[in-house]
Structures are given as structure tokens and as C-alpha cells.
MIGUDREN-324051 format. One line per field, with one value per residue: x, y, z of N, C-alpha, C, O in turn; residue number from 1. Coordinates in pm, 1 decimal. Example, Ala and Ser with C-alpha at 12.3 -4.5 7.8 and 13.67 -1.06 7.14 Angstrom:
n_xx = c(1319.0_1285.0)
n_yy = c(-569.0_-225.0)
n_zz = c(780.0_708.0)
ca_xx = c(1230.0_1367.0)
ca_yy = c(-450.0_-106.0)
ca_zz = c(780.0_714.0)
c_xx = c(1320.0_1290.0)
c_yy = c(-330.0_3.0)
c_zz = c(780.0_787.0)
o_xx = c(1423.6_1340.9)
o_yy = c(-331.9_113.8)
o_zz = c(846.5_803.9)
nr = c(1_2)
This chain:
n_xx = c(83.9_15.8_32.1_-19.8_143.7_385.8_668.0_853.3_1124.9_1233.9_1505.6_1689.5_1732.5_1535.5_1456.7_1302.6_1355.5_1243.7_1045.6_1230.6_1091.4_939.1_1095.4_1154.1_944.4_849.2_1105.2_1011.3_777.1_795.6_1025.8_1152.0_1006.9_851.5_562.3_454.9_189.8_-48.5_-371.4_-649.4_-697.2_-465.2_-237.7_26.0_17.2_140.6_252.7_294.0_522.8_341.9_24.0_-33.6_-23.8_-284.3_-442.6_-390.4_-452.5_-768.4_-826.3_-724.9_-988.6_-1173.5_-1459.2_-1393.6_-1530.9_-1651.3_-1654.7_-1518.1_-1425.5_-1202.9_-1071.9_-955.3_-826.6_-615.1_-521.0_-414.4_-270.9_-160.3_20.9_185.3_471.3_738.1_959.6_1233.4_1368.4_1683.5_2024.1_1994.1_1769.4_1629.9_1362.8_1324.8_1156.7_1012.6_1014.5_760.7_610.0_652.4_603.4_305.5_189.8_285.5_469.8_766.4_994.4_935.7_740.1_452.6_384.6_172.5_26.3_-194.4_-295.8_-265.9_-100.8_101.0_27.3_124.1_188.2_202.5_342.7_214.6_-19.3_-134.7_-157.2_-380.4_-585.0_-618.3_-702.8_-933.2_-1128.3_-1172.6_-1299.0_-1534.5_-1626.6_-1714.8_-1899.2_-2073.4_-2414.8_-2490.3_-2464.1_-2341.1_-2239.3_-2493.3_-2256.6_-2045.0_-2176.2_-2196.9_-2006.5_-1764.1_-1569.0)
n_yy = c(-119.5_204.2_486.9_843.0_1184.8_1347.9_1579.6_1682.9_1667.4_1723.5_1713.2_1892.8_1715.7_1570.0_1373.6_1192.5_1155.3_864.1_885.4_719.1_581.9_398.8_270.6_-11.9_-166.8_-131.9_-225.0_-495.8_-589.9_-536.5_-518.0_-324.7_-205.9_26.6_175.3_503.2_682.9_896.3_1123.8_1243.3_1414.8_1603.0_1500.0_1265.4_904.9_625.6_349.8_50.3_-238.4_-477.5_-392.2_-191.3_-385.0_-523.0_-306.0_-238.8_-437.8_-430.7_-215.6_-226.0_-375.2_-271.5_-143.9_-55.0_99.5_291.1_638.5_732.3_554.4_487.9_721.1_748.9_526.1_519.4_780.0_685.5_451.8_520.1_695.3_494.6_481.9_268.5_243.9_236.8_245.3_353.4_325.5_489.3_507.7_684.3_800.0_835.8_1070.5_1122.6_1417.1_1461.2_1372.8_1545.0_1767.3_1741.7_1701.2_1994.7_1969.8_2113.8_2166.7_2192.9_1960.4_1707.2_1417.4_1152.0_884.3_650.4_386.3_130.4_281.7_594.7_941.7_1157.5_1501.5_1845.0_2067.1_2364.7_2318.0_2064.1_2196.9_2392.0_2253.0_2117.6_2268.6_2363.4_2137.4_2088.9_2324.0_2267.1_2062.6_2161.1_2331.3_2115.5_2022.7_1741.1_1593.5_1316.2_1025.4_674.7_526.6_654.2_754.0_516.5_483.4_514.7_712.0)
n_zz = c(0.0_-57.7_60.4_143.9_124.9_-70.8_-87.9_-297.9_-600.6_-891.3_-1096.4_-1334.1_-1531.7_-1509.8_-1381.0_-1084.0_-749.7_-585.4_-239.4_1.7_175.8_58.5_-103.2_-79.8_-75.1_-352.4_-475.5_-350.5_-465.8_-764.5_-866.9_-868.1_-1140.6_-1312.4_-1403.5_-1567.5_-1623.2_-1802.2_-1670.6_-1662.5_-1497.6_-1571.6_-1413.0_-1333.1_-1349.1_-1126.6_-1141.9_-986.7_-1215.0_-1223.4_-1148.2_-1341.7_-1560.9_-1558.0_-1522.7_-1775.1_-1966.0_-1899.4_-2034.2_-2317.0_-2356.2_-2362.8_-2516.6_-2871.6_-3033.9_-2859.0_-2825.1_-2568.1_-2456.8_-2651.1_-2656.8_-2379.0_-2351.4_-2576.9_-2426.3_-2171.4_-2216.7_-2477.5_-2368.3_-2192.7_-1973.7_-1927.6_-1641.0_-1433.7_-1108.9_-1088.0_-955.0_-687.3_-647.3_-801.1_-1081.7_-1445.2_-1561.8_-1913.3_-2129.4_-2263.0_-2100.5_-1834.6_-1948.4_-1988.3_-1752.4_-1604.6_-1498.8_-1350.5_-1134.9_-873.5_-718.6_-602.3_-415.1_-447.7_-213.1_-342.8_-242.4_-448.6_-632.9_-726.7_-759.4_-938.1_-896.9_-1033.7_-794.8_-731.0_-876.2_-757.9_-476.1_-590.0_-681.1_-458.6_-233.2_-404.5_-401.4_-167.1_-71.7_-228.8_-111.3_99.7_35.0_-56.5_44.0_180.3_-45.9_-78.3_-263.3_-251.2_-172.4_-78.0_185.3_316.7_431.7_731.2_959.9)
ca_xx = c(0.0_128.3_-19.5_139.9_166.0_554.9_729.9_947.5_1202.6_1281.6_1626.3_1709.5_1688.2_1360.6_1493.4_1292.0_1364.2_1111.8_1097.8_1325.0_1016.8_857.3_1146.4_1187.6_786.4_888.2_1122.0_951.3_648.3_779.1_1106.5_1147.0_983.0_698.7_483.1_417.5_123.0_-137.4_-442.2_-723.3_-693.0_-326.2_-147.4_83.6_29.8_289.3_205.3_409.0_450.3_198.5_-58.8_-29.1_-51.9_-386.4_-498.9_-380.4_-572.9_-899.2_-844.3_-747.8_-1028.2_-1285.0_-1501.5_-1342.4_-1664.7_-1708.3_-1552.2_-1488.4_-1322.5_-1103.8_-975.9_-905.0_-741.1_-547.3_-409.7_-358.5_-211.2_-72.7_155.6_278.8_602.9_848.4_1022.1_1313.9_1454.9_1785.6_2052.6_1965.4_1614.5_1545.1_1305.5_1331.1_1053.5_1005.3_964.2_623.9_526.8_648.6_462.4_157.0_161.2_316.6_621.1_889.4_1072.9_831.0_572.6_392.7_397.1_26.8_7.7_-326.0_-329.7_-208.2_-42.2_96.8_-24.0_248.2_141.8_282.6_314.9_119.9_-134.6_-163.8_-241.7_-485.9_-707.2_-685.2_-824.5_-1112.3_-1159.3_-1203.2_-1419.4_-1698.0_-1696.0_-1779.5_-2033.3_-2248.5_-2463.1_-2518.7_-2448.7_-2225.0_-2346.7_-2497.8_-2145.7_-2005.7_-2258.8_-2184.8_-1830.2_-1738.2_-1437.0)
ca_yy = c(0.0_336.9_616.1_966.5_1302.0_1352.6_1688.9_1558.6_1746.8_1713.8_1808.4_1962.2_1587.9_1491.3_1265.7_1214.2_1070.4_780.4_815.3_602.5_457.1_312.0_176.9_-154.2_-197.7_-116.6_-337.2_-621.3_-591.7_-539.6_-550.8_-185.6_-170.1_96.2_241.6_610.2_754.5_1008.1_1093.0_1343.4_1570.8_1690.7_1439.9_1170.1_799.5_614.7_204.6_-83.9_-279.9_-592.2_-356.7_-132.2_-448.1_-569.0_-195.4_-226.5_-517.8_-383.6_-86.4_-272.8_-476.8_-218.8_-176.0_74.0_137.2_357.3_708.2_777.6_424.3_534.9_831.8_671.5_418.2_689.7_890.2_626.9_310.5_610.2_755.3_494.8_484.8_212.2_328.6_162.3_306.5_339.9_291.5_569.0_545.7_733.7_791.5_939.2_1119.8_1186.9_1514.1_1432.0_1322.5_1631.3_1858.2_1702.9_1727.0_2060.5_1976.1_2200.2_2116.2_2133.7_1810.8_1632.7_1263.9_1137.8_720.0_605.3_245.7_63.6_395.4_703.3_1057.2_1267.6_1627.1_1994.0_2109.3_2479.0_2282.3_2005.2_2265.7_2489.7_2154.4_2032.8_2348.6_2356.2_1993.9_2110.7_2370.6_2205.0_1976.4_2223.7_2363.4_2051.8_1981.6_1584.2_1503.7_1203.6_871.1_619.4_437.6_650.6_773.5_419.6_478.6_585.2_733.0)
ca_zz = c(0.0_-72.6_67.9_224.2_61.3_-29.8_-189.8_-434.9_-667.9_-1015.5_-1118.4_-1463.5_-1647.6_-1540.9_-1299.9_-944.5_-631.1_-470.4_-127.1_80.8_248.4_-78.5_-217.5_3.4_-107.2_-432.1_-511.5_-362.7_-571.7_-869.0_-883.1_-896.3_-1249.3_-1313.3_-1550.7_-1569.8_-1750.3_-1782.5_-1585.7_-1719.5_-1455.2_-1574.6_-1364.6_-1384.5_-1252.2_-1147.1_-1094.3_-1008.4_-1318.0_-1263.0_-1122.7_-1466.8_-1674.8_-1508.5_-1583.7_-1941.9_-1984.8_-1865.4_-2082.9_-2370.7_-2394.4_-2400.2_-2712.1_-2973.1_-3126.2_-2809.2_-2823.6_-2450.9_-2444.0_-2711.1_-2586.9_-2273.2_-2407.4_-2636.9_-2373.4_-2093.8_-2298.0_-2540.0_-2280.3_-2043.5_-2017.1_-1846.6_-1590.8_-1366.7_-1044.2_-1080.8_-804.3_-679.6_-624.4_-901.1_-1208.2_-1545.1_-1620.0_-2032.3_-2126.3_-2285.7_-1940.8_-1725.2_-2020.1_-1971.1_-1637.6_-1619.7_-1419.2_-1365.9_-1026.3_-714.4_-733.3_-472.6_-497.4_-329.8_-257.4_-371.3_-252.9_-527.9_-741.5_-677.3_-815.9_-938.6_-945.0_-953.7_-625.6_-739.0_-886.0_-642.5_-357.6_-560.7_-647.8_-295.9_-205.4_-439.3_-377.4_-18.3_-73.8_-309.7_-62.8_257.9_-1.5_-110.9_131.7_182.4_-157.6_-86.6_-292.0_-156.5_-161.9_46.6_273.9_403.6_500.1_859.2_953.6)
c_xx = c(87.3_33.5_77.8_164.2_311.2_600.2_864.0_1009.4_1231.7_1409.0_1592.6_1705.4_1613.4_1306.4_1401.0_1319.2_1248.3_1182.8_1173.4_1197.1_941.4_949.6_1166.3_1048.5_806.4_941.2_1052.7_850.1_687.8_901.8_1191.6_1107.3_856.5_662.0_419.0_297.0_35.5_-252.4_-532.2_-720.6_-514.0_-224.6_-66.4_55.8_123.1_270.0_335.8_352.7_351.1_90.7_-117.2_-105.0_-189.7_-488.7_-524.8_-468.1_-710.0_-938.0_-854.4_-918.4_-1210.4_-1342.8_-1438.7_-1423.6_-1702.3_-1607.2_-1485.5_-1381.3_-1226.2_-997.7_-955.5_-798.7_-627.8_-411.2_-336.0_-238.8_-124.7_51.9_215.4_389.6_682.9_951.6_1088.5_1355.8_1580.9_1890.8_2112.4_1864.8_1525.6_1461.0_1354.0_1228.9_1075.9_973.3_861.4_542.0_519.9_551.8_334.9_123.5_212.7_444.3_700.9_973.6_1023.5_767.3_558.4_372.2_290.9_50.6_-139.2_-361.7_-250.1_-100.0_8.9_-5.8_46.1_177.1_241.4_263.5_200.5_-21.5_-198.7_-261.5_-399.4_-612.7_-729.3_-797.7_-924.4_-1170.2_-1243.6_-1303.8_-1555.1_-1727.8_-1766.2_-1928.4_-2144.1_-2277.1_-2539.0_-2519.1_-2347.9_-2326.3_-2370.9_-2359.5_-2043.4_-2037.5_-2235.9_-2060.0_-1839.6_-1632.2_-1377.9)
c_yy = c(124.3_417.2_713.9_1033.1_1337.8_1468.9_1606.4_1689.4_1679.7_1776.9_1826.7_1808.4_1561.1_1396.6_1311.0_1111.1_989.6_782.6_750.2_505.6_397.8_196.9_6.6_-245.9_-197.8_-245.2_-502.6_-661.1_-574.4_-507.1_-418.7_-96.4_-114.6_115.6_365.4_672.4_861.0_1035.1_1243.5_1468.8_1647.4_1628.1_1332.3_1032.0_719.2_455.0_115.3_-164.3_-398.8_-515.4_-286.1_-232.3_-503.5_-435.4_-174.3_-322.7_-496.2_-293.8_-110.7_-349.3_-380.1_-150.0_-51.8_157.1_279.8_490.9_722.1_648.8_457.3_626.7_783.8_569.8_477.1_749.7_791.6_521.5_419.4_630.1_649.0_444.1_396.3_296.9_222.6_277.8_250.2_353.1_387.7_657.3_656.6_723.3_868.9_965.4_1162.3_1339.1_1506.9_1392.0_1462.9_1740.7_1899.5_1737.5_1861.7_2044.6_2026.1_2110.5_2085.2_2049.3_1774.4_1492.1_1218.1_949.6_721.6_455.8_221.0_112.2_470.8_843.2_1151.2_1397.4_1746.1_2045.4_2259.7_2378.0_2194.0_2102.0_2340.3_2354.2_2086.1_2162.0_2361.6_2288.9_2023.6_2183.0_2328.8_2120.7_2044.4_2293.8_2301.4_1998.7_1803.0_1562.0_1431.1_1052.0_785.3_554.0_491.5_702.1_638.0_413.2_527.9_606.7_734.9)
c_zz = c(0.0_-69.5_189.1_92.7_64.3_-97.2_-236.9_-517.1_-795.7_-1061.4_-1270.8_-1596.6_-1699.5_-1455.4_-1116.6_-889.7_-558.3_-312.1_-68.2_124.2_120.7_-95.1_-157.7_-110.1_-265.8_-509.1_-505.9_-421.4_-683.3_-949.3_-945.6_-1057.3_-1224.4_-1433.2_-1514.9_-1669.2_-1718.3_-1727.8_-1639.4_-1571.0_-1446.5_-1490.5_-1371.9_-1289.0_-1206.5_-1087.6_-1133.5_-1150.2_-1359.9_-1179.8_-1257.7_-1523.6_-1613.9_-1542.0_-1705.3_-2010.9_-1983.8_-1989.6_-2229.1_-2446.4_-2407.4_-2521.4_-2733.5_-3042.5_-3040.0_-2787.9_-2722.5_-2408.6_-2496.3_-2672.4_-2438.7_-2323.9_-2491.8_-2534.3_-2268.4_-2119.0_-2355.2_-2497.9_-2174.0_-2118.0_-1887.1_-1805.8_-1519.9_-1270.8_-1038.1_-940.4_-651.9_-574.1_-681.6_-1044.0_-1301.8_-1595.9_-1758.8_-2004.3_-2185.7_-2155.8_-1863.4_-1788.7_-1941.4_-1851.0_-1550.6_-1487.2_-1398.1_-1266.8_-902.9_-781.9_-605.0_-571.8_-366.1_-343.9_-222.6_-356.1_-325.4_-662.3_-661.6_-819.2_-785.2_-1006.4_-888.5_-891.8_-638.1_-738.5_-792.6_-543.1_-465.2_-622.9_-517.8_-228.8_-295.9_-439.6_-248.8_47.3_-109.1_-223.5_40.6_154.2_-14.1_11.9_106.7_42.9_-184.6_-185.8_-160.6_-93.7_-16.0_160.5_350.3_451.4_662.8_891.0_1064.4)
o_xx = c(200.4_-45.8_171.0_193.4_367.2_555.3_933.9_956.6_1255.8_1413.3_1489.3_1680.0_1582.4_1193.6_1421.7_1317.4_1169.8_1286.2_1187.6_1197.6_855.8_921.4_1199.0_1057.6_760.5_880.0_1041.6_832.1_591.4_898.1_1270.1_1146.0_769.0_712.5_326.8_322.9_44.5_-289.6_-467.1_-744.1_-461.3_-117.6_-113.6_69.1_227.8_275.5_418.9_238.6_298.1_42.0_-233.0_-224.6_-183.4_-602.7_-623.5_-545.8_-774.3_-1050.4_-945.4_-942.3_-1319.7_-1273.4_-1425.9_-1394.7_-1761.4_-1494.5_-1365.6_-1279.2_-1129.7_-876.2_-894.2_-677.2_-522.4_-289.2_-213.2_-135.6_-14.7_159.0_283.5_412.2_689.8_1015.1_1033.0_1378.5_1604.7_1843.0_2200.8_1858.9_1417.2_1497.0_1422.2_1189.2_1163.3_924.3_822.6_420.2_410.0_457.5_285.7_23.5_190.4_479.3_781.9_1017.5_1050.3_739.6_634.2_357.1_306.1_81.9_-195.3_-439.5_-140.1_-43.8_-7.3_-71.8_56.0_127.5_311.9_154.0_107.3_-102.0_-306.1_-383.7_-511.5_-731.2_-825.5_-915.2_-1032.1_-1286.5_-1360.2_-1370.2_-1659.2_-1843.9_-1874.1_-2041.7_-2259.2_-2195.2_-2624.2_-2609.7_-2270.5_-2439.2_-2326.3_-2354.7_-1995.7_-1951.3_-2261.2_-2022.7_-1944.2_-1556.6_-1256.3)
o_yy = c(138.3_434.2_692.7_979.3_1358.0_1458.0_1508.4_1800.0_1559.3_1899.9_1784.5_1814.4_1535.5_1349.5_1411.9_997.8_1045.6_733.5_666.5_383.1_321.2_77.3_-80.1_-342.5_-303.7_-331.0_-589.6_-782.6_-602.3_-475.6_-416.0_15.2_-162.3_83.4_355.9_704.9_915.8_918.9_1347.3_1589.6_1714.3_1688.8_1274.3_1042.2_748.9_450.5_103.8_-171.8_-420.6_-604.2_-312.2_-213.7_-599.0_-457.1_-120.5_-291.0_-547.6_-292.8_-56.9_-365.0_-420.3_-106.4_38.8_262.7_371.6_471.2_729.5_658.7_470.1_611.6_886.7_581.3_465.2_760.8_798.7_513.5_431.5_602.1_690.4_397.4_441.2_381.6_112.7_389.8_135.9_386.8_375.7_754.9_704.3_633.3_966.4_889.9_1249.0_1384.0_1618.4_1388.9_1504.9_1794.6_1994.3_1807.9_1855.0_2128.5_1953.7_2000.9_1986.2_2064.0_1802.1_1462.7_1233.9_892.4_768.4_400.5_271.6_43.9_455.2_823.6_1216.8_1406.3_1759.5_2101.5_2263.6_2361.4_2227.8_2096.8_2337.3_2377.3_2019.6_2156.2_2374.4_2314.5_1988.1_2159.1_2345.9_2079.7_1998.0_2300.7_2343.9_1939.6_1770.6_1483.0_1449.9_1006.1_790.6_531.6_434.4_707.5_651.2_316.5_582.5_515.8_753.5)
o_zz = c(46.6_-162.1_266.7_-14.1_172.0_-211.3_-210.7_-505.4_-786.9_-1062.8_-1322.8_-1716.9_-1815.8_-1441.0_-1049.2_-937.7_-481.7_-266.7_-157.3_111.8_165.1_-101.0_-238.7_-186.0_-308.4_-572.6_-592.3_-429.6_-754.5_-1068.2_-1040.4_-1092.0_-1152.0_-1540.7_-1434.0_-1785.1_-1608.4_-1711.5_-1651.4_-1574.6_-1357.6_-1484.1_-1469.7_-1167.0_-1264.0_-964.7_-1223.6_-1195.7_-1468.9_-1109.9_-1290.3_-1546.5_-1691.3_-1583.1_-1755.4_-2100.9_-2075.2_-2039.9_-2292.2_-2566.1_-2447.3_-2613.3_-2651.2_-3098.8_-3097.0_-2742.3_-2749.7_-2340.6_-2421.1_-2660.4_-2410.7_-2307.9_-2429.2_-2545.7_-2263.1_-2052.3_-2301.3_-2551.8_-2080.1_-2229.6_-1772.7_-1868.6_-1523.9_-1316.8_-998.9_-832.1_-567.0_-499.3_-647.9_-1119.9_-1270.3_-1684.7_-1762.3_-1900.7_-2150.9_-2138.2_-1827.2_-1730.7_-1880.3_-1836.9_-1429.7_-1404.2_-1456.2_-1301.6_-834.7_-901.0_-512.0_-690.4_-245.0_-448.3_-123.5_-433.8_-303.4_-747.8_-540.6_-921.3_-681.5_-1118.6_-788.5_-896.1_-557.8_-646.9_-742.8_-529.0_-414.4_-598.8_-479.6_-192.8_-237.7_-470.8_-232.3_148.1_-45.7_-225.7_77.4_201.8_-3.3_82.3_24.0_16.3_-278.4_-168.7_-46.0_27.2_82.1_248.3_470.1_517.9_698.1_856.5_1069.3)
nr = c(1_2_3_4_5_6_7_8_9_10_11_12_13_14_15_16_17_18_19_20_21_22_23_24_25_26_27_28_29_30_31_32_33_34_35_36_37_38_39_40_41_42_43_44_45_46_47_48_49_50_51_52_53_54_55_56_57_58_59_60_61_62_63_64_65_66_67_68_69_70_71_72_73_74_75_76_77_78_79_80_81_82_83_84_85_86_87_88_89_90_91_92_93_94_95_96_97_98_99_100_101_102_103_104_105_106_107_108_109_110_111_112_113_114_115_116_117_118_119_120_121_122_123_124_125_126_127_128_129_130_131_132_133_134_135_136_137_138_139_140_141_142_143_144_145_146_147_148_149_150_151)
């Protein structure tokens, strides 16, 4: 499991640093091979690589006939990109990747369970705050799904 909000640096390559506390977890899952790709809200994903390929599969296999499939399939399958930490404990981010995700040098690196979510630290904060807000605004409009949660 990988979760924990991390500031993270990008040097002038492209190249970031994983955590220290991942990488143990890391390696042992997957032998420190990833897959980096894209994520419609401007961010980057960042999955061990037999969690990816169980994704790619799914994604794959959905009809073509349907546009929204397509373009999903398009940008996600499109862009990932094998990644190895080197010995180091670092990545090489493409520059088609940091683009997309407008990368410069600050990022936040979020664990999502079974991923991370590599985002630029500006942007990061100003969607957590409007994340934060819409939520103090809607009043009880949680689904049912997670109206059943408790915390």
C-alpha cells in the first residue's frame, strides 16, 4: 500500500527521487519496475509494473466502437512509459510526461493504494483546495457508496 503526501524534486533531467520509504515496497512488488502515464486531470500515474498491466488489460479490452473508451485508451495506454529506479532510487521522467503534467521542479507525490499521483506542487495545492471547498459547499451530496463509510 502506498499512501502519504511527499514533496518531491525534479532536477534539470527529469529525474525524481522515490521516497526512501517506498522503495523496500517497491522493489519487492515489482522488482522496482513501473509504468508512468497520464491521468485526465493533468497528472501523472505512477504504478508498479503488474498492477499497470492488469490496468492495461482492462483498458485494452474495451469496445473501440465507443468514443470515450477510445480516448481513454489513447491517452492512458498512449503515454505509459516504463520506468526503472535506478541505483539511486530514481526515475526518469520523459519530457512528454512532465509537459503534460506541467512539471517544472516542485511536485507532490500522493500514494493512492495501489499507485501514486504525481502532481505539480502549485497545482496540487490549488485543487486540494477547491476539492475542499466544493466539498464544505455541497450539502449531503455524498453517494450512496459513500454515505456508508465511517471514519
Amino acid at each position: 500500500m502506498f499512501r502519504g503526501a511527499s514533496k518531491v524534486t525534479l532536477d534539470a533531467k527529469g529525474r525524481m527521487a522515490i521516497p526512501t520509504r517506498y522503495r523496500g515496497r517497491l522493489e519487492e512488488r515489482c522488482d522496482n519496475q513501473l509504468v508512468v502515464t497520464v491521468d485526465r486531470d493533468y497528472c501523472l500515474l505512477v504504478y508498479p509494473l503488474p498492477e499497470w498491466e492488469e490496468i492495461e488489460r482492462r483498458l485494452v479490452r474495451l469496445p473501440t466502437l465507443n468514443r470515450q473508451a477510445r480516448r481513454l485508451q489513447r491517452l492512458m495506454v498512449g503515454y505509459a512509459t516504463e520506468v526503472e529506479l535506478d541505483g539511486h532510487g530514481r526515475i526518469l521522467l520523459s519530457r512528454e510526461l512532465r509537459e503534460f503534467a506541467g512539471l517544472d521542479r516542485q511536485a507532490m507525490l500522493i500514494g493512492q493504494g495501489n499507485r501514486f499521483e504525481l502532481w505539480d506542487e502549485t497545482r496540487w495545492t490549488e485543487r486540494r483546495d477547491a476539492w475542499l471547498e466544493e466539498e464544505s459547499a455541497d450539502e449531503g451530496g455524498l453517494t450512496a457508496e459513500l454515505e456508508s463509510l465511517s471514519f
